[in-house]
TORFI-276371 format. One record per residue (C-alpha): y, x, z. Coordinates in steps of 0.1 Angstrom, whole numbers, plus 2048, in hexadecimal, padded with zeros to 3 digits. Layout:
BEGIN
+-----+-----+-----+
!   v !   u !   w !
+-----+-----+-----+
!   Y !   X !   Z !
...
+-----+-----+-----+
% end
This chain:
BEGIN
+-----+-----+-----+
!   v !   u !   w !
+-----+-----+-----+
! 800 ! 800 ! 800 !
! 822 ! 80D ! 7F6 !
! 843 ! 80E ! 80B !
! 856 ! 7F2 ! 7FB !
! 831 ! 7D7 ! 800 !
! 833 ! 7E3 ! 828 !
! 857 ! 7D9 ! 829 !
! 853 ! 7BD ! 819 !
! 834 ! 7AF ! 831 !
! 848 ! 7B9 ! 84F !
! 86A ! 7A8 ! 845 !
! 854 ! 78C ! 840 !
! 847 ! 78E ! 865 !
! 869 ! 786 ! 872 !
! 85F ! 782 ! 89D !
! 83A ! 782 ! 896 !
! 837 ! 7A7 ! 8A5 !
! 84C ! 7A0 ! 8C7 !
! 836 ! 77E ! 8CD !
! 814 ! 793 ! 8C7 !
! 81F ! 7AE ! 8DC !
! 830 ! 798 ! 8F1 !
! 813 ! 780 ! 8F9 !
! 7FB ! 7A0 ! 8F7 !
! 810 ! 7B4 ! 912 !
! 80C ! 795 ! 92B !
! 7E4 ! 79F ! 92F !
! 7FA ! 7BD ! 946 !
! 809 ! 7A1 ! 956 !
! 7ED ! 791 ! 962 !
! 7D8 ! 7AF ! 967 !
! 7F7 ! 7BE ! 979 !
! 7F6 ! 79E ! 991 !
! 7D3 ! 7A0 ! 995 !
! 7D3 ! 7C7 ! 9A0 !
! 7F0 ! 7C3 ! 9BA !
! 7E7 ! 7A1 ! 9CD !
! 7D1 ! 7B0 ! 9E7 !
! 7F4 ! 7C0 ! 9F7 !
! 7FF ! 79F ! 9FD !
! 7E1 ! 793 ! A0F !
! 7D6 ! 7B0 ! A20 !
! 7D0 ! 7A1 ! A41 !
! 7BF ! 784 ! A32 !
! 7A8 ! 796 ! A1F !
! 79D ! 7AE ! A3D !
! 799 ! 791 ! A50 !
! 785 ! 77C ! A35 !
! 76C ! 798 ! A2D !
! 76C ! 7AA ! A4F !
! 77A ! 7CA ! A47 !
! 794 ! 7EB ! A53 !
! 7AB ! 7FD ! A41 !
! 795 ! 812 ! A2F !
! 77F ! 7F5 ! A27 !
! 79E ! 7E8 ! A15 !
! 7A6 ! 804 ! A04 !
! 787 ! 803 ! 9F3 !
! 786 ! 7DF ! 9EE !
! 7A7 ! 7E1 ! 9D9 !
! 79D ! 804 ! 9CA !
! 77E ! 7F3 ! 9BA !
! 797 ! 7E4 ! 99F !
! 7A0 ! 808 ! 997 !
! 77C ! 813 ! 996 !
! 778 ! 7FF ! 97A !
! 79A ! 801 ! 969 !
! 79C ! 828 ! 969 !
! 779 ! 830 ! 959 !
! 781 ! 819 ! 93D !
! 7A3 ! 822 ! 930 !
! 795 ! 83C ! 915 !
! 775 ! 824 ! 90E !
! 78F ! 808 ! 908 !
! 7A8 ! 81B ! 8F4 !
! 786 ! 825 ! 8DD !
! 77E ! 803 ! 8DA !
! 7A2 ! 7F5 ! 8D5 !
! 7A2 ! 80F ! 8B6 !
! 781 ! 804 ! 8AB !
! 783 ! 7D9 ! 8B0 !
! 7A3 ! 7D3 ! 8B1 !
! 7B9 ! 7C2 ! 8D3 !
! 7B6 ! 79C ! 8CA !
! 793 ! 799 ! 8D3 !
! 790 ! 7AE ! 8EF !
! 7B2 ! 7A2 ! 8FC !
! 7A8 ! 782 ! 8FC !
! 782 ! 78A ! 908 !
! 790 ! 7A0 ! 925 !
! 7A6 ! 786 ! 932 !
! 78F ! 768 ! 935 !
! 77A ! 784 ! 94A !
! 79A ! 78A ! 961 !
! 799 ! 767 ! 969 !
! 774 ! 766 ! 96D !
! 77A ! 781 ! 986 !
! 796 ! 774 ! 996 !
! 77E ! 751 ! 99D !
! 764 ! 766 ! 9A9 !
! 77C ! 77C ! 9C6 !
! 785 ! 75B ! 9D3 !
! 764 ! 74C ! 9D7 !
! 752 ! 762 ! 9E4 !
! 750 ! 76C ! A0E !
! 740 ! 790 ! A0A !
! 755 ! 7AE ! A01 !
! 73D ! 7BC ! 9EB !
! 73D ! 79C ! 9D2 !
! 761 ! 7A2 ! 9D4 !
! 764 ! 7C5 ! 9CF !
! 74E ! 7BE ! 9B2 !
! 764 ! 7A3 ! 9A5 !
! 780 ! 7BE ! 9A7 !
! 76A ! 7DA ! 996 !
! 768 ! 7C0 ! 978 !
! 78A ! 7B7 ! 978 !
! 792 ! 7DB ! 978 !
! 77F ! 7E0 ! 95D !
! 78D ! 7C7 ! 943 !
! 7AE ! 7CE ! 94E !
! 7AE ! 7F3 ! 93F !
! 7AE ! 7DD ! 91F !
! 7D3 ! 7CB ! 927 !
! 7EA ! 7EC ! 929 !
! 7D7 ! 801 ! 90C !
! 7D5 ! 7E1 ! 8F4 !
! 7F8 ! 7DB ! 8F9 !
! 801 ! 7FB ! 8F1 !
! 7E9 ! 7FE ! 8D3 !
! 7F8 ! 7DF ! 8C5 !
! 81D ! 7EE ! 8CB !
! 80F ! 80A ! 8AF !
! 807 ! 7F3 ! 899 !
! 823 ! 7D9 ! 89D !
! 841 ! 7F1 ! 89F !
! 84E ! 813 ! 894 !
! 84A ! 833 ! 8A3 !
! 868 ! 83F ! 8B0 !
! 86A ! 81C ! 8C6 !
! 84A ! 823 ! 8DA !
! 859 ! 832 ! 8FA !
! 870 ! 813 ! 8FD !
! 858 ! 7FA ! 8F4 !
! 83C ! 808 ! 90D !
! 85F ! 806 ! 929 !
! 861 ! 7E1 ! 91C !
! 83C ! 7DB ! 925 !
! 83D ! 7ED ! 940 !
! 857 ! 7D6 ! 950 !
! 843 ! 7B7 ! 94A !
! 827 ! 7C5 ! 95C !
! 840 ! 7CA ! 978 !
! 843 ! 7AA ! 977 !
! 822 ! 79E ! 97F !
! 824 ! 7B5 ! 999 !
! 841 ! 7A4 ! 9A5 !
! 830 ! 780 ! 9A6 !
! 80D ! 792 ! 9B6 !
! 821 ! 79C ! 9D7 !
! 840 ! 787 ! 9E3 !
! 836 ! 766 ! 9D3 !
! 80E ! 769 ! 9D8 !
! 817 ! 772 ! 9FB !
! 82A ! 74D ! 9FF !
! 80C ! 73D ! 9ED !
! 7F3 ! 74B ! A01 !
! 807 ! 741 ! A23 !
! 80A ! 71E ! A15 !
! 7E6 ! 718 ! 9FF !
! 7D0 ! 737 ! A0D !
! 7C8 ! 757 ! 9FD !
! 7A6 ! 747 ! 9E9 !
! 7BC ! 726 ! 9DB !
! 7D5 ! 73F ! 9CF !
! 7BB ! 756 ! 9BC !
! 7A8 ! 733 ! 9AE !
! 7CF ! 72E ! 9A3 !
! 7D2 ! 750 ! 98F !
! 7AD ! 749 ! 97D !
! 7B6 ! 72C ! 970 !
! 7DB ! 73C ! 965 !
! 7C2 ! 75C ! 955 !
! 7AA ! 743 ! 941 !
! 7C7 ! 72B ! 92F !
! 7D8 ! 74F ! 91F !
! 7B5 ! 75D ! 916 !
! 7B7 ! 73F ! 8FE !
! 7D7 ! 745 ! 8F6 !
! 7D0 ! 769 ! 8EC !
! 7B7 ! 75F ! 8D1 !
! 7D0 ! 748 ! 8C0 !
! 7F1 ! 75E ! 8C0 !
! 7E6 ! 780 ! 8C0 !
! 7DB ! 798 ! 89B !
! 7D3 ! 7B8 ! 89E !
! 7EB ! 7C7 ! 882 !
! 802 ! 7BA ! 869 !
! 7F7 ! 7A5 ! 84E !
! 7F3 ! 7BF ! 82E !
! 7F1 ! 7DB ! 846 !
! 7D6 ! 7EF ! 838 !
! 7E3 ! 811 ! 843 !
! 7C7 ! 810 ! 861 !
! 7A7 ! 806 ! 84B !
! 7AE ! 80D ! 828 !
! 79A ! 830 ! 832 !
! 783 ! 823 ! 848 !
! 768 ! 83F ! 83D !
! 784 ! 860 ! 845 !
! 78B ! 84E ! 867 !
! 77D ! 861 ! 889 !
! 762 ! 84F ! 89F !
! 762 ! 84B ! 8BC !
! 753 ! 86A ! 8CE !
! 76C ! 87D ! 8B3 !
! 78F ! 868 ! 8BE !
! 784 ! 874 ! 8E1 !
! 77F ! 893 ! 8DA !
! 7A0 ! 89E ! 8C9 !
! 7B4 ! 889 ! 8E0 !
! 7A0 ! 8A0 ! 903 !
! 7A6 ! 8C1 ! 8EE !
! 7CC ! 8BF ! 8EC !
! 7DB ! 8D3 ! 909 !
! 7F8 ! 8BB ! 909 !
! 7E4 ! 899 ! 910 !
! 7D8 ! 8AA ! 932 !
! 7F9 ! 8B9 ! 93D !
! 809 ! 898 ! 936 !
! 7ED ! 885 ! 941 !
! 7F5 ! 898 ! 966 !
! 81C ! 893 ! 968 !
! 811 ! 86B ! 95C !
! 7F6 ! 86C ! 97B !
! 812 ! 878 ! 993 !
! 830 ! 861 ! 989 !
! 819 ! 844 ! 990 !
! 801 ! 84C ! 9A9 !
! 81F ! 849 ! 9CA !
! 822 ! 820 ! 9B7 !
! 7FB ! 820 ! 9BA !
! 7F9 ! 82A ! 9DE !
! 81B ! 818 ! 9EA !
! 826 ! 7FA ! 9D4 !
! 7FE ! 7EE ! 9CA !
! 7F0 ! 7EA ! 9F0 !
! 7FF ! 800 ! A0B !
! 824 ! 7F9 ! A0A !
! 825 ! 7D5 ! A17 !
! 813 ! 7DC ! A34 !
! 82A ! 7FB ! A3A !
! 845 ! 7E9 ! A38 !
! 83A ! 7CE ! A4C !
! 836 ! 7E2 ! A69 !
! 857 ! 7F8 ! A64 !
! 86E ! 7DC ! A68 !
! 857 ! 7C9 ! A7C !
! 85D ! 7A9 ! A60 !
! 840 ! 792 ! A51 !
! 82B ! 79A ! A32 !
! 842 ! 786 ! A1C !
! 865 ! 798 ! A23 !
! 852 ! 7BC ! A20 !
! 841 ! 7AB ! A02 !
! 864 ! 7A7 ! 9F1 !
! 871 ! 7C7 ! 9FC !
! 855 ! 7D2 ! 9E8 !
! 861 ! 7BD ! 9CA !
! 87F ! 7D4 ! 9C7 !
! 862 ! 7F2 ! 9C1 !
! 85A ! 7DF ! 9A1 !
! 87B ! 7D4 ! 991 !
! 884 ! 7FD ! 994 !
! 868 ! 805 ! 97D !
! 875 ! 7E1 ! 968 !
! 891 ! 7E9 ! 965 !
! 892 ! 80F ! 960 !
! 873 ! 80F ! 94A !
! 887 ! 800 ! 92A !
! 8A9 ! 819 ! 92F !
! 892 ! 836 ! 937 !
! 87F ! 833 ! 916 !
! 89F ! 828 ! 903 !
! 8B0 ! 845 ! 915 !
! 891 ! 85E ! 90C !
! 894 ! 855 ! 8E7 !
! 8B9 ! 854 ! 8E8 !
! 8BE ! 879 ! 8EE !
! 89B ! 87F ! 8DF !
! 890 ! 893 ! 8FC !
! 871 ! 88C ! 915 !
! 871 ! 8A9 ! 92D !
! 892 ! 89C ! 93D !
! 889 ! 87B ! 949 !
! 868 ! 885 ! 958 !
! 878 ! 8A0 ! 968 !
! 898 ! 889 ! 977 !
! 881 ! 86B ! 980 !
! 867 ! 885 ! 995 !
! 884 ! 892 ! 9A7 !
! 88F ! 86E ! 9B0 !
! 86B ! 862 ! 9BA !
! 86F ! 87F ! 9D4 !
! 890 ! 87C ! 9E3 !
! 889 ! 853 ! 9E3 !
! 866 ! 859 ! 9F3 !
! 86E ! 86D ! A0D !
! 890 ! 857 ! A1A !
! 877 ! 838 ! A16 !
! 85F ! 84D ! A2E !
! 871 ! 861 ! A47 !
! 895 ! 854 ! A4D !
! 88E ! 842 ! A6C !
! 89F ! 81E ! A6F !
! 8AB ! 81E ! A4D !
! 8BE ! 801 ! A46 !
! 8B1 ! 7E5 ! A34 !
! 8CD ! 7EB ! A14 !
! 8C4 ! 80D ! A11 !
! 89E ! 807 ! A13 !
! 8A3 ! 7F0 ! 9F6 !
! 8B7 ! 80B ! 9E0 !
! 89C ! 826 ! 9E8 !
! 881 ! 80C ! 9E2 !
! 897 ! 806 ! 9BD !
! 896 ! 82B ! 9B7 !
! 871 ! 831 ! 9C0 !
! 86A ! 818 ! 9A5 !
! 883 ! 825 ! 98D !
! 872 ! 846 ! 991 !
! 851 ! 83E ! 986 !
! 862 ! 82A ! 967 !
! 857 ! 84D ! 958 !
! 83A ! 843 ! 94D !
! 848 ! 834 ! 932 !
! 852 ! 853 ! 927 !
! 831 ! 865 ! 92A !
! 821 ! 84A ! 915 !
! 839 ! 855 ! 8F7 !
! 82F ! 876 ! 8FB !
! 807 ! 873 ! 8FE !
! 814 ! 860 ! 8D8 !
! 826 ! 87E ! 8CC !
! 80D ! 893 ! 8D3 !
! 7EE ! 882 ! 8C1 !
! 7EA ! 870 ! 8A1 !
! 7E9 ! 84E ! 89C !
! 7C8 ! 84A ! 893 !
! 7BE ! 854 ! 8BB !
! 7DE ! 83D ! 8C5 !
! 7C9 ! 826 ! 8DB !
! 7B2 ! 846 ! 8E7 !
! 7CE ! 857 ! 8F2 !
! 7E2 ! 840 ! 904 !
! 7C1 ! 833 ! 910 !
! 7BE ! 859 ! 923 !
! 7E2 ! 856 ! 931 !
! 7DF ! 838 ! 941 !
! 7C0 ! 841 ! 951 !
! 7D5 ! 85C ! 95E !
! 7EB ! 846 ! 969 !
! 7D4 ! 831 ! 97F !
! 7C2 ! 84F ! 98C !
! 7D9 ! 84D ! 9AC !
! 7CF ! 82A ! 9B3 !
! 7A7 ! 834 ! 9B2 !
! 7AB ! 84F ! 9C8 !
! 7C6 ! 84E ! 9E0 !
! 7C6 ! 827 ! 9EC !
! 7A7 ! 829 ! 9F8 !
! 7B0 ! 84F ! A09 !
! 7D0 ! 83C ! A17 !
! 7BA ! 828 ! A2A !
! 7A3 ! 841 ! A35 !
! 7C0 ! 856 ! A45 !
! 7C8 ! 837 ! A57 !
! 7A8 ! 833 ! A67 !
! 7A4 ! 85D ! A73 !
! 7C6 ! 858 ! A7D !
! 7C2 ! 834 ! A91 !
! 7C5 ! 834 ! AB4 !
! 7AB ! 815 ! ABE !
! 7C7 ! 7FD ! AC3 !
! 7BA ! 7D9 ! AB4 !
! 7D6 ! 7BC ! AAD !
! 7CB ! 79A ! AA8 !
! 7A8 ! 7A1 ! A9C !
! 7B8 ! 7C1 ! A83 !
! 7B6 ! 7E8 ! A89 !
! 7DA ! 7EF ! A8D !
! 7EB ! 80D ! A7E !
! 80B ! 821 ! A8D !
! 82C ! 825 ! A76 !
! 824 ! 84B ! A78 !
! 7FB ! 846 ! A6F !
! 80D ! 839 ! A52 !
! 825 ! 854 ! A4A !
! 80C ! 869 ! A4A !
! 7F3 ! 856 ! A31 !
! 810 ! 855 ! A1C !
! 81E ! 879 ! A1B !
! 80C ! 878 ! 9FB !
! 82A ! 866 ! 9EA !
! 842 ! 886 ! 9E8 !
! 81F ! 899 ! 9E4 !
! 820 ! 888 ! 9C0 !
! 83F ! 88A ! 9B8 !
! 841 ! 8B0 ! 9BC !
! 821 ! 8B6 ! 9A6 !
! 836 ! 8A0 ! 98D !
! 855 ! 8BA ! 98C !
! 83F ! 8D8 ! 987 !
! 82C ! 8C7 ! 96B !
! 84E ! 8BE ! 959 !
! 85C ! 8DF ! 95D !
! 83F ! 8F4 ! 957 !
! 823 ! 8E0 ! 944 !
! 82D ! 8C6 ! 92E !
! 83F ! 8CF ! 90D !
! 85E ! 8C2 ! 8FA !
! 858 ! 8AC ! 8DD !
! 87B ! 89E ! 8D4 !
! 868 ! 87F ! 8D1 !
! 858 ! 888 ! 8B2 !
! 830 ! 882 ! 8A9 !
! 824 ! 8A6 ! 8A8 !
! 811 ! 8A5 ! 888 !
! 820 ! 8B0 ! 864 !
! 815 ! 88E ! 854 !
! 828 ! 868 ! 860 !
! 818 ! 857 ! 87C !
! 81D ! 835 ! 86C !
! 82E ! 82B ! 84D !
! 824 ! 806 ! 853 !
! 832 ! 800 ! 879 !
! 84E ! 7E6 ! 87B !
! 86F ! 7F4 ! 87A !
! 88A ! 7E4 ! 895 !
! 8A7 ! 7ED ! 879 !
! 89C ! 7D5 ! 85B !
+-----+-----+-----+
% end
């Protein structure tokens, strides 16, 4: 297919690629709603299933022991099928899952229920992403991943403060039955609106026959320095989110200010319209100056200064714990960023692959250091029991969480020394896409 034909399809398209990545990006949504809801029902949930802190930390680390292992198997399969089926397949299995965690009585049905959720949600990030390549040009990816970013901050938003009301008025298990049936109406939805590319895009199967399998996507995405380097400054800008704004802030914050689950549960809030709102005017900001290094390196240095005044300023007031809350959260908007440079630095035809490999990056934190949050709770617990519940001192928890500035410190030295500069430009001599729908026309 020529130029002028692809112009002429995507003119043609008018909206169509915002409402397919649109409608495709709300699988993050949900999934991101899904992952964080155990924060705003902690007590509940170690009440329900008879559990500690550590116990907890596994229970909600189960979703990550499924979502981490499957973001490169589910960026080779999203370059093999295609999103729309496995989009709309992963979703109705969300909501299957979701069904299941409220049902059941015994924490291992639900931490299976989570290691199944887990697992289909690796899909919702990656697939949005891959149909962002396909939908849109280039030089737009930083800001588009920004863009999807904030609506997964939104269903963060909606998993803490609001399911935290819900479940004081309905119950925790109501609430869940409540986000199944939610899950299961846009799994149908999914089917009808979204297409994998452009109609007339043949650019992605015209060569079926000269295109890499599976085992070989993998293996030139794993043998590029730069997906590993990046890959570890992605992993560190996201894990102090993982650890603090996923499960262990609320409670944190509960027991700082001495408030209720709700108010620390909207304090929390703030954590995610950071990332919101700085995720879009990072990326716009990364591709405006056409530089990468400088943002990561800016947003690790706030994610330490913003971590340790939301740790060890004693009494803080509540304004100021709100603007370093904002600024945590802006910090980690980075990842954005580090999604448009795992892009620069492999071809298109390993898109899904190697964004696939970044985000499992990402995630890592949440897989290993919620559950090792807990743990340091319970070495560091005193015997003291409140209401039924182990309690935990402020300093057990500043302590667990010293690994928050830990993070941001390994994300400064890999932006200075490890990752390198690619002006926001694909790193190969031939285009990425001549096909990808071009904001200008």
């Amino acid at each position: 297919m020529n130029n002028n034909t692809s112009q002429m399809s995507y003119s043609k398209a008018g909206l169509l690629p915002f409402l397919i990545c649109g409608v495709g990006a709300f699988f993050y949504v949900y999934e991101f709603f899904l992952r964080v809801m155990p924060s705003a029902m902690t007590d509940e949930l170690m009440r329900s299933f008879q559990i500690d802190a550590g116990g907890l930390g596994v229970l909600s680390a189960f979703f990550y022991y499924g979502y981490t292992p499957m973001q490169i198997p589910a960026g080779l399969l999203l370059d093999r099928y295609g999103p729309r089926i496995l989009l709309s397949l992963s979703m109705m299995v969300c909501a299957v899952g979701a069904l299941a965690f409220g049902l059941t009585n015994s924490a291992i049905v639900a931490s299976m229920a989570r290691l199944f959720i887990g697992l289909v949600s690796a899909f919702a990030f990656v697939g949005a992403l891959v149909l962002a390549t396909r939908w849109f040009a280039a030089r737009y990816f930083a800001l588009i991943v920004g863009l999807i970013q904030l609506m997964g901050c939104i269903g963060a938003i909606v998993g803490e403060a609001p399911v935290a009301i819900m479940v004081q008025h309905i119950g925790w298990r109501s609430t869940m039955f409540w986000s199944a049936g939610v899950g299961a109406i846009f799994a149908i939805l999914f089917w009808v609106i979204i297409r994998d590319r452009p109609e007339g895009d043949r650019d992605s199967t015209a060569h079926t026959e000269h295109q890499p399998n599976e085992l070989q996507r993998l293996s030139q995405v794993v043998k590029n320095p730069q997906t590993w380097t990046v890959g570890l400054y992605a992993f560190a800008c996201w894990a102090p989110i993982a650890i603090f704004a996923d499960l262990w802030g609320i409670p944190y914050l509960k027991l700082f200010y001495n408030t209720s689950v709700a108010t620390a549960a909207t304090a929390i809030a703030v954590v995610w319209i950071g990332i919101a709102v700085a995720g879009p005017v990072v990326g716009w900001w990364s591709n405006k100056i056409a530089n990468r290094r400088t943002p990561l390196l800016l947003c690790s240095i706030l994610g330490l200064i913003s971590s340790l005044f939301i740790l060890y300023v004693p009494g803080l007031p509540w304004p100021f714990m709100y603007l370093a809350l904002f600024v945590f959260g802006a910090a980690a908007s980075s990842q954005a960023v580090s999604f448009g440079l795992v892009q620069d630095n492999n071809h298109i035809s390993v898109a899904g692959t190697a964004v696939g490999f970044n985000n499992m990056a990402v995630i890592l934190g949440g897989l290993l250091f919620q559950p090792l949050v807990g743990f340091i709770l319970n070495n560091l617990w005193d015997g003291t029991i409140i209401n039924g519940l182990h309690f935990y001192s402020l300093e057990n928890y500043r302590s667990a969480l010293i690994l928050l500035p830990i993070c941001s410190v390994i994300g400064i030295f890999a932006s200075i020394f490890l990752v390198k500069e690619t002006h926001c430009q694909p790193q190969f001599s031939e285009p990425t896409s001549n096909l990808a729908y071009d904001l200008q026309k």
